[in-house]
N, C-alpha and C positions, 0 to 999 in steps of 0.2 A: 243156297237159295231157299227160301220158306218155302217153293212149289213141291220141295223133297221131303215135306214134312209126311211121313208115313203113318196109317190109320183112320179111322175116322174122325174127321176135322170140317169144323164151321168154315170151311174159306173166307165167310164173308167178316170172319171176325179177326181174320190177319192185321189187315191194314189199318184197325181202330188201335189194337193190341201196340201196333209197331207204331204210332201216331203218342200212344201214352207213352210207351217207353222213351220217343222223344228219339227214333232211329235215326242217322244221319248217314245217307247213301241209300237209301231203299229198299224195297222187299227184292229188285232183283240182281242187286250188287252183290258178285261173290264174296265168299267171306275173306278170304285173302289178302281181300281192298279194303276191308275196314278196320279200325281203330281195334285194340285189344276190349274198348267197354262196348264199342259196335258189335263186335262179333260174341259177347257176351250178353247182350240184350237180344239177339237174334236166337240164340243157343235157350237162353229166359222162354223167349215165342215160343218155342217149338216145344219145349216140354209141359206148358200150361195149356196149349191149348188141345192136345191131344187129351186133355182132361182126364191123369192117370188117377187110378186110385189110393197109389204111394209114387208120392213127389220127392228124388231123390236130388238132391244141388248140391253141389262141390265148390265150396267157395264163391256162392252165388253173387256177393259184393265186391268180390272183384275186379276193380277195371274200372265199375261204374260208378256214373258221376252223382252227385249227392241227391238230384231229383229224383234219379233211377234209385237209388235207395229207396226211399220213398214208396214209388211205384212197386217195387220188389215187398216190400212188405206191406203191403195192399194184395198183394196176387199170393202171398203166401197166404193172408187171412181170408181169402176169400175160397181157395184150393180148400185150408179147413171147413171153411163153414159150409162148403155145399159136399161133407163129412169123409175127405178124402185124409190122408195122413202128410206131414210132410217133415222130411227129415234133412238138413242139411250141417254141412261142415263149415266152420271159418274158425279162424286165429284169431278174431280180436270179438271177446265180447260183450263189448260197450256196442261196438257195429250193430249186432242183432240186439240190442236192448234198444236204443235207438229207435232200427227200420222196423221191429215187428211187434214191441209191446203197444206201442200205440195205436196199431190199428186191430189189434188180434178179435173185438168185436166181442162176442159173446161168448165166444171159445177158446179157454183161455191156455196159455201154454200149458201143457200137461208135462214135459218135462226135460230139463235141459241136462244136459248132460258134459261137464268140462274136464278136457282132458290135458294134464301136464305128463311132463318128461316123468316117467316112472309110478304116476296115482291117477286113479281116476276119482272123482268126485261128483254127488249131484248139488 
């Protein structure tokens, strides 16, 4: 449920939040009941809107459907630009060339980092 979102939090910016991401079942459907990109746009909510200062995402494209791409790489540029950090993981990365070069705004990726079986590389 978003009411467990722990910290200080805009409440009133839940429901615009989960309206972009385009949620299907609502703010108080448990997560249990919804889709794997449901409960991955829910999981999105809660960490952006507690507005950390290091944004940590595990596979954040996940699940989600190609709009929420989109939307996820709009809320990553934006986590930067109001000068928070944000670090995330994925397997494919055409994915994040995609959802995040194009909206990254002023600030531009500072640096990617990929990693195969046995090398790392920037």
């Amino acid at each position: 449920h978003m009411a467990r979102i722990d910290g200080h939090v805009d409440l009133s910016a839940i429901d615009p939040l989960l309206d972009r991401l385009a949620l299907v079942g609502g703010p108080d459907a448990p997560l249990r009941t919804l889709s794997k990109g449901n409960a991955q746009k829910v999981g999105l909510a809660q960490a952006v809107l507690a507005e950390p200062e290091l944004l940590i995402l595990d596979e954040p494209w996940s699940g989600l459907d190609v709009e929420a791409h989109t939307v996820l790489g709009e809320l990553v540029a934006e986590t930067r630009e109001r000068g928070a950090s944000v670090v995330f993981t994925d397997g494919n990365s055409g994915t994040f060339e995609y959802s995040v070069n194009g909206v990254t705004g002023s600030k531009p990726i500072t640096r990617q980092v990929f990693v195969t079986p046995g090398t790392v590389c920037q």
